[in-house]
C-alpha positions as CSV (number, residue, x, y, z in Angstrom):
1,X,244.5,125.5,97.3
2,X,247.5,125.9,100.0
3,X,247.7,123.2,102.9
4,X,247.1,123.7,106.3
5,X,250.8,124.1,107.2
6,X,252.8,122.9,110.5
7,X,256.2,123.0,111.6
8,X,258.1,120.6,114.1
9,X,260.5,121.3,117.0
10,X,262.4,118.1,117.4
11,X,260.5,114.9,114.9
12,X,262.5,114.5,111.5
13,X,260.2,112.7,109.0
14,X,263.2,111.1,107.3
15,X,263.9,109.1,110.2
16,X,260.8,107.7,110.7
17,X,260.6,103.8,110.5
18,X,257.1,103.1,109.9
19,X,254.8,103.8,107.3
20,X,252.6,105.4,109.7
21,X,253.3,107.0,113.0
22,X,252.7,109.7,115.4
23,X,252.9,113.6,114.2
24,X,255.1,115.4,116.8
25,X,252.9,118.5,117.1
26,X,253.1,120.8,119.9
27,X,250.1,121.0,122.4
28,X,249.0,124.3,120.5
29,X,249.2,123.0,116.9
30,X,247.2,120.1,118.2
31,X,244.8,122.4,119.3
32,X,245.2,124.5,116.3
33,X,244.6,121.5,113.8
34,X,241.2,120.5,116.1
35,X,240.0,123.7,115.8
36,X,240.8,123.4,111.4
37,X,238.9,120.0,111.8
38,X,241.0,118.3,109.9
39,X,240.2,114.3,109.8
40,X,241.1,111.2,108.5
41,X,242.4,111.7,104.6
42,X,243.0,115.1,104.4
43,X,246.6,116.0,103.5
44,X,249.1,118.8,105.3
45,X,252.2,120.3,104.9
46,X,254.8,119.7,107.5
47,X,258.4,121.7,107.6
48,X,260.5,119.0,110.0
49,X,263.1,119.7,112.6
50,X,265.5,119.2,110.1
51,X,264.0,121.7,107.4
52,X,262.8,119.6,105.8
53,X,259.3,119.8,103.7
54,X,256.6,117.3,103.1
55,X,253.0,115.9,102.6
56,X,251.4,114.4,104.8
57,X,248.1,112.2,104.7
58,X,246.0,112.0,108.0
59,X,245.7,108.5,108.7
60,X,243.6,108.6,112.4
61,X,244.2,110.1,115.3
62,X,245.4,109.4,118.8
63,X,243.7,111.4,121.0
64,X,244.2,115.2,120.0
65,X,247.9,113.4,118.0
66,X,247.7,113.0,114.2
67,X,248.6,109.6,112.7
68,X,250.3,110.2,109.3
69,X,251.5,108.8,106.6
70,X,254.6,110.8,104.4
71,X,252.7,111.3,101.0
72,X,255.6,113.1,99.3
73,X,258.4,115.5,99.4
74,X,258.1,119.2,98.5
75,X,260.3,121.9,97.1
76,X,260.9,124.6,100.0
77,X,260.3,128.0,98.6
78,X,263.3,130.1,97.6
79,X,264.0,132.9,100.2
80,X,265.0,136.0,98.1
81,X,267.4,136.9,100.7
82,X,268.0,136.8,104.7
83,X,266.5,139.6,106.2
84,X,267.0,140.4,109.9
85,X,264.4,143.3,111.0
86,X,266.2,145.1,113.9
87,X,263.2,147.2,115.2
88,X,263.4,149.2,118.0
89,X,261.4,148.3,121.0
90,X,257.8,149.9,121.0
91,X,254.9,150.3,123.1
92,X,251.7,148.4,123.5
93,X,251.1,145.3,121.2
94,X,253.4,147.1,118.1
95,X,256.1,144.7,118.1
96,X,253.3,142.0,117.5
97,X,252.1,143.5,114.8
98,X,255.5,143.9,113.2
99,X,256.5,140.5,113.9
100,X,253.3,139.2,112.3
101,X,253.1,141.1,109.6
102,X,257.0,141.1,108.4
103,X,256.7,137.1,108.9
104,X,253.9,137.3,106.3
105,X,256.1,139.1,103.9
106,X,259.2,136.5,104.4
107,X,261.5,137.7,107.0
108,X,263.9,135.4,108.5
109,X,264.8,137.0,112.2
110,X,263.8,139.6,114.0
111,X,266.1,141.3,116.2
112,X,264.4,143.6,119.3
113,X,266.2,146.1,119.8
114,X,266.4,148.7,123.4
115,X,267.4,152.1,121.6
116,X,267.6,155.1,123.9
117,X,264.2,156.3,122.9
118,X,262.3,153.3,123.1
119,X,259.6,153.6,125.8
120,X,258.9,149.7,125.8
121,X,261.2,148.6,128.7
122,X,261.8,144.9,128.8
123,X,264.0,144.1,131.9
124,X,266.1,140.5,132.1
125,X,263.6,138.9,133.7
126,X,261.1,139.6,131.2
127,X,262.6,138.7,128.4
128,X,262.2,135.2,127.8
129,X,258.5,135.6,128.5
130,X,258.6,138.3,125.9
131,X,260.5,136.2,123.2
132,X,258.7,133.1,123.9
133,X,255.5,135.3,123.2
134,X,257.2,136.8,119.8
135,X,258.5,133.3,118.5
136,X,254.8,131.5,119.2
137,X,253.6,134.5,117.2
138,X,256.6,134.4,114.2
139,X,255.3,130.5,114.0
140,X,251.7,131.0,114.3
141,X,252.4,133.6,110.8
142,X,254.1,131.4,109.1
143,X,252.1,128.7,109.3
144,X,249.3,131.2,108.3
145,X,251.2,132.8,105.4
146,X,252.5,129.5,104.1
147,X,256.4,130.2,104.7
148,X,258.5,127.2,104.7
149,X,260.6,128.5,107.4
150,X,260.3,129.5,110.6
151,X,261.4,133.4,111.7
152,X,263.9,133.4,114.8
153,X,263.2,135.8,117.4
154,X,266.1,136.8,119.6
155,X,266.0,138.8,123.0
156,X,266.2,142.2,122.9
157,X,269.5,143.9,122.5
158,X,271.4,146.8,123.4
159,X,273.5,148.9,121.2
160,X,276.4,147.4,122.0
161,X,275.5,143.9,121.5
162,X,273.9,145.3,118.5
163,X,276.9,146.6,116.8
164,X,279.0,143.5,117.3
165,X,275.7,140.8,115.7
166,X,275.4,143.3,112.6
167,X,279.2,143.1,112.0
168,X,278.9,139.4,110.1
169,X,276.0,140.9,107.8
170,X,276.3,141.6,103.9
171,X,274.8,144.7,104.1
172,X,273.6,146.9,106.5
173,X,270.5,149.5,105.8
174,X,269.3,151.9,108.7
175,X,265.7,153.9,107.9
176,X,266.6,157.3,109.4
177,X,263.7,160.2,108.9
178,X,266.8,162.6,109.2
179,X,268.6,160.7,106.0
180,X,268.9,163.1,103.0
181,X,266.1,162.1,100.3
182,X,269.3,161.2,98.0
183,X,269.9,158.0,100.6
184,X,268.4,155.3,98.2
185,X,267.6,152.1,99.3
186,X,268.4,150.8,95.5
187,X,272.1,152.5,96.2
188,X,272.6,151.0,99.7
189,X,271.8,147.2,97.8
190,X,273.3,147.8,95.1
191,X,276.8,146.1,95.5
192,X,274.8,143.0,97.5
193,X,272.5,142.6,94.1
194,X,275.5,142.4,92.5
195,X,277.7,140.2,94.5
196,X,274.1,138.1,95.1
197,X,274.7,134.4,93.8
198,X,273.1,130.9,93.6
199,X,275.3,129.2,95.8
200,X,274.7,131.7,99.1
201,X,272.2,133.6,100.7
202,X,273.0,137.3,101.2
203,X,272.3,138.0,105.2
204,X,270.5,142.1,105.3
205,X,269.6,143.8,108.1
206,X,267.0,146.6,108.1
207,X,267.2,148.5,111.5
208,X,264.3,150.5,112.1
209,X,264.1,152.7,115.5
210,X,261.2,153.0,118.0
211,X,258.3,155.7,118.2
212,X,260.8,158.4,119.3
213,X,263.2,157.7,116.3
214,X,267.4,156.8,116.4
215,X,269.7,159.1,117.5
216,X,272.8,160.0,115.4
217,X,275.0,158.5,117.7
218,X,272.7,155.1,117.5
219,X,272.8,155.4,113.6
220,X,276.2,156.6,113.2
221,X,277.2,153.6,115.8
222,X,275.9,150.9,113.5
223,X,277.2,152.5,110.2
224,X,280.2,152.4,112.1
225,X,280.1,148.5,112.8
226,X,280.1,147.2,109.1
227,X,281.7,148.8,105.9
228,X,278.6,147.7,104.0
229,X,276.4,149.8,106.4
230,X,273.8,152.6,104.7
231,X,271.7,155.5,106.1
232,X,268.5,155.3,103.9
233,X,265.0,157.2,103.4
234,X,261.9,155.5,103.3
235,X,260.5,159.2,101.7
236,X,259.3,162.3,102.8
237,X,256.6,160.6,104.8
238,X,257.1,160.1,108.7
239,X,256.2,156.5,109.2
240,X,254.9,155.1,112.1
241,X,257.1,152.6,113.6
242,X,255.2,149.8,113.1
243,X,254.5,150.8,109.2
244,X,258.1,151.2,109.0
245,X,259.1,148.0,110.4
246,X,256.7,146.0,107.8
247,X,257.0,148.8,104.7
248,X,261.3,148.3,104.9
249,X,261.9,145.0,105.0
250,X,259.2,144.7,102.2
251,X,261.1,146.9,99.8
252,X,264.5,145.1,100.7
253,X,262.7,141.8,99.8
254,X,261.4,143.3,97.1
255,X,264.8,144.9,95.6
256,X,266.4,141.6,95.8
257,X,263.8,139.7,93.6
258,X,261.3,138.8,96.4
259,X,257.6,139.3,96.6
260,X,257.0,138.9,92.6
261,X,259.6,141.4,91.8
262,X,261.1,138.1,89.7
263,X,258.0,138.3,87.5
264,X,258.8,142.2,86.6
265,X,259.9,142.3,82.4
């Protein structure tokens, strides 16, 4: 049975003095690990301000604060690769949804992006309350799904600003419903799988666009920005945007030996 999980802002565990002392959860995991009703002797799993992973017992409590003591350290699961989801900005409560869900599966950032058809507007002053609101619910997901790290969430983008953070990335794929059925996404990852070692994690970015779709100048701007870029089809179906957003990045993950692909014979 997993461990109720939490992860810590600014308290590394290593550099703790005592043998038991205060656990540095925010006000909402406090809150969160009330409403578990967790109590004295029952054990957690805590991912540190330093990345780190541990055990913890639950000594007592100090009001609504955890006492713990560390009960061991534990082995981080492996990240198949680091996938950025660039997903155009939608409507309503989508881009929750996407965020939750894509977290679930394992990805690593999540980049919000204002494409020309997007009919989600977030203006400057909004977007900090809008982040703040994604990355609460990238941690709350990972906490649920058990990932031992935490998704970043960064403000949305513009094309231009776009094109210049998708430069530094290994490989580039953009789901297009226009790209030619002979776009694999196998044959856009193929020279990353085989470049792909031990000693580094290969970076990805899967851009998908908002309800209205990317334009070719969008698409043929960020093919434009890195030399490892791809068009690629997600099949003859017309995805929604929010299915696209958690159905790409889960075939990337899956192509590079994520999500029990490492278990095929």
């Amino acid at each position: 049975m997993s461990l109720p999980q939490f992860f810590l802002d600014e308290q590394v565990l290593a550099d703790q003095a005592q043998e038991q002392f205060p656990l540095a959860l925010s006000r909402d995991d406090a809150k969160h690990a009330k409403v578990l009703r967790l109590g004295p002797g029952e054990h957690i799993a805590v991912v540190d301000a330093a990345q780190d992973y541990f055990e913890c017992e639950i000594k007592s409590f100090e009001g609504s604060m955890p006492i713990v003591a560390i009960s061991g350290h534990l082995d981080a699961k492996p990240l198949a690769a680091h996938i950025c989801l660039v997903q155009g900005l939608a409507k309503g409560d989508k881009m929750e949804t996407v965020i939750r869900h894509a977290t679930e599966l394992g990805v690593s950032e999540f980049i919000p992006f204002a494409a020309s058809r997007s009919i989600m507007r977030v203006d400057e002053k909004k977007a900090a309350s809008k982040t703040e609101r994604w990355q609460a619910i990238a941690k709350s997901a990972a906490m649920q799904s058990g990932q031992t790290h935490l998704a970043h969430v960064h403000q949305p983008m513009k094309l231009a600003q776009l094109k210049q953070t998708l430069s530094a990335f290994d490989a580039v794929v953009v789901c297009w419903e226009e790209a030619p059925g002979t776009a694999l996404l196998r044959d856009a990852l193929r020279p990353v799988v085989c470049n792909a070692s031990a000693d580094r994690l290969v970076q990805i970015a899967v851009v998908v666009g908002p309800e209205g779709g990317l334009t070719q100048e969008e698409v043929d701007a960020i093919i434009a920005c890195n030399a490892n870029a791809r068009m690629v089809s997600l099949g003859s179906s017309i995805l929604r945007t929010e299915t696209a957003g958690i159905v790409a990045p889960a075939l990337v993950l899956y192509e590079m030996g994520g999500l029990g692909a490492g278990e095929r014979a």
